[in-house]
C-alpha positions in Angstrom: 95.5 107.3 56.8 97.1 109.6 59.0 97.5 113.5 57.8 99.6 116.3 59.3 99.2 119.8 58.6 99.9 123.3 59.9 98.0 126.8 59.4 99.1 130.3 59.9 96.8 132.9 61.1 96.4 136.4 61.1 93.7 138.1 63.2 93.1 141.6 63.4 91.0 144.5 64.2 92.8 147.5 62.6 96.1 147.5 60.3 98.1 148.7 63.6 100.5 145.9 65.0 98.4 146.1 68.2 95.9 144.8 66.5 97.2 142.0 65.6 97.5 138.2 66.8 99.5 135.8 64.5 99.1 132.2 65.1 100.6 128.9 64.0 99.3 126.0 64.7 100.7 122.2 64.0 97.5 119.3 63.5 98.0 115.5 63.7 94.7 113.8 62.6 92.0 116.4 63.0 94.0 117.1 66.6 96.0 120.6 67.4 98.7 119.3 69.3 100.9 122.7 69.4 100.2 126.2 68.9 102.2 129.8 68.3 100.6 132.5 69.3 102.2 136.0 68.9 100.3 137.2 72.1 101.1 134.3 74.3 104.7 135.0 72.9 105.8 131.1 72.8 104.5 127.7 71.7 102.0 125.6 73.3 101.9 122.1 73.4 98.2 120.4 74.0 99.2 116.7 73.7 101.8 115.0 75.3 104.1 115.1 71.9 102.9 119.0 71.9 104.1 119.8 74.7 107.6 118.0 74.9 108.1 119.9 71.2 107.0 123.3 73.0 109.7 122.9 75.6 112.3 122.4 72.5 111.1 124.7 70.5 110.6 127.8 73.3 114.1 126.8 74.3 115.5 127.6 70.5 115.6 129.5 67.1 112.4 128.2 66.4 110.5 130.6 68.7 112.8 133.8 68.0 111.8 133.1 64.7 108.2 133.2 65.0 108.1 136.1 67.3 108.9 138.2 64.5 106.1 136.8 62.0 103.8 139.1 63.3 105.6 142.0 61.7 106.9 140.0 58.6 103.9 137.9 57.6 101.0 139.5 58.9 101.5 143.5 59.2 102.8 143.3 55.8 99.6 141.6 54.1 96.9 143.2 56.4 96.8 146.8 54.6 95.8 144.4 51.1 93.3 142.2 53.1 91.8 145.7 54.5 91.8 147.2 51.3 90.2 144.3 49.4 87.4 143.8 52.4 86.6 147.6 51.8 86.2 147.9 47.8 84.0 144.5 48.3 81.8 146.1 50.6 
């Protein structure tokens, strides 16, 4: 069978916004085929379907969108995932 999924990401160093890389990437069989990364600041594709969707998408809401999961998704969690990592130490 074939299987699709995606996975968000949140790297970081610190719980400053600086610190932080948010990525989103999109998988068609075991394959990444496009990628979001807040430091690149857009998609990119790695397949030929990847990158005609990156075009699209970069050219639309869908990249606006993302841009702004850095601060909504990731800067907003990171202070718990710090605090957890440090009472488990």
């Amino acid at each position: 069978g074939f299987r699709y999924y995606m996975v968000n990401n949140c790297e970081f160093n610190s719980s400053k916004l600086n610190d932080i890389e948010y990525t989103e990437s999109y998988y068609y069989n075991k394959l990444e085929y496009i990628r979001f990364s807040s430091s690149v600041g857009k998609y990119v594709g790695y397949t030929e379907h990847g990158i005609k969707n990156a075009e699209r998408w970069n050219n639309g809401p869908e990249v606006i969108s993302r841009r702004a999961e850095k601060e909504r998704y990731c800067f907003r969690n990171v202070g718990n995932d710090v605090e957890a990592a440090l009472t488990k130490s």
